[in-house]
N, C-alpha and C positions, 0 to 999 in steps of 0.2 A: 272628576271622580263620580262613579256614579255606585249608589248602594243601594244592594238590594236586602230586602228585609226576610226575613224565614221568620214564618209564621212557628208557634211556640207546641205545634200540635206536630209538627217535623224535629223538634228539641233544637236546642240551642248548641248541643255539640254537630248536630247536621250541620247547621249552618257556619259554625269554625270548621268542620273536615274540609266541607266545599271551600270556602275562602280560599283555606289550605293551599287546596287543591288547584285552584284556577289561579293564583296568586303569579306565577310561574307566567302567564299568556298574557303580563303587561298590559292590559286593556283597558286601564282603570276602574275593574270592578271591584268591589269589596261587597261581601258578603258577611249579613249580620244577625242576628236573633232580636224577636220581641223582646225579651227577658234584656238586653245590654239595652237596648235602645230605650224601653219604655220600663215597663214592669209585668212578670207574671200574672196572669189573674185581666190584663187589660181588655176592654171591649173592645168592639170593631169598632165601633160609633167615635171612641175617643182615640185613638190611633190612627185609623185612615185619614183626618183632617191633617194632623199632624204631619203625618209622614208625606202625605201629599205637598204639603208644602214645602218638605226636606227634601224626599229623594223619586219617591213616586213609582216606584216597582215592586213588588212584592211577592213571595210563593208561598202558596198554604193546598194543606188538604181537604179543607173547610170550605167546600161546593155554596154550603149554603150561603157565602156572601154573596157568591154573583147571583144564588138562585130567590135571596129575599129581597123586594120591592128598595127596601128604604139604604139599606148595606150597598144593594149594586148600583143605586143615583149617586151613593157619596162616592164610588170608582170613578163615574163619571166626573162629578162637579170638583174632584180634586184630582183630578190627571192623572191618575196611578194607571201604572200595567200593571197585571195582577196573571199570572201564572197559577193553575187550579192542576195540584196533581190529583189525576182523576183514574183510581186502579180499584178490580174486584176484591171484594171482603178476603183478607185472609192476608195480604199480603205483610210482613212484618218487614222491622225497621230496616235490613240490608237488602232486601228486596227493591223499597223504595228510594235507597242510597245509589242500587245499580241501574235503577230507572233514571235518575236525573242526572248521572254520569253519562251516561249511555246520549244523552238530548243536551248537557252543557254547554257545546259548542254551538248548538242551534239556538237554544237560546238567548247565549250571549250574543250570537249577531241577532235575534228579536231584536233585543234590547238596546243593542245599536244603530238598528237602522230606523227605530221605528220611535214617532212621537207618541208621547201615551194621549190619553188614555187608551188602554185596549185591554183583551183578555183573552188569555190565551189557556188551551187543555193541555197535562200532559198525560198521556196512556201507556204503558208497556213499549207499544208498538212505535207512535210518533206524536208529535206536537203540532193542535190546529187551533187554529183562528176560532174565537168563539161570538 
């Protein structure tokens, strides 16, 4: 089983729709929210060690982990892949629902074929290597 974690800034019903949704492709993923796994309110600092130890994948809109110093060594030093949806200002919640539909299946083979650590963008258009 592998879980991946939705960052609390996608909501936590995102992240049950998706489950939902991909539940169906047998692949042993499950897909889960901040708020079940940890607590609302959690820091990067005290969740990434954590989860690194547990599951080690995660997807947030929240750029600034990969893009700050100390946030993107703890991706590293605890193996997470980390998925960064990355789309222009304006875009609202079903927008960003039919952006990570749209890339699921590519993601989920990321995710399978690939040991983490790594980090990966998602845009509108496709998902790349970062």
């Amino acid at each position: 089983m592998i879980k991946v974690l939705v960052d609390e800034n996608l909501s936590k019903y995102f992240a049950e729709g998706l489950d939902k949704l991909q539940y169906p492709l047998n692949n042993s993923i499950e897909v889960t929210s901040i708020e079940k796994e940890f607590y609302k309110g959690i820091k990067d600092e005290e969740w990434i060690p954590d989860w690194g130890k547990k599951a080690g994948v995660f997807i947030s809109q929240d750029i600034r982990i990969y893009s700050t110093k100390q946030q993107s060594a703890l991706l590293t030093k605890y193996n997470i892949g980390a998925f960064f949806l990355k789309l222009p200002k304006g875009y609202k919640y079903w927008d960003k629902t039919q952006v990570m539909i749209k890339h699921w299946l590519e993601i989920v083979k990321i995710i399978e074929n690939n040991k983490t650590p790594y980090v990966y963008f998602i845009s509108a258009k496709r998902v790349t290597k970062g």
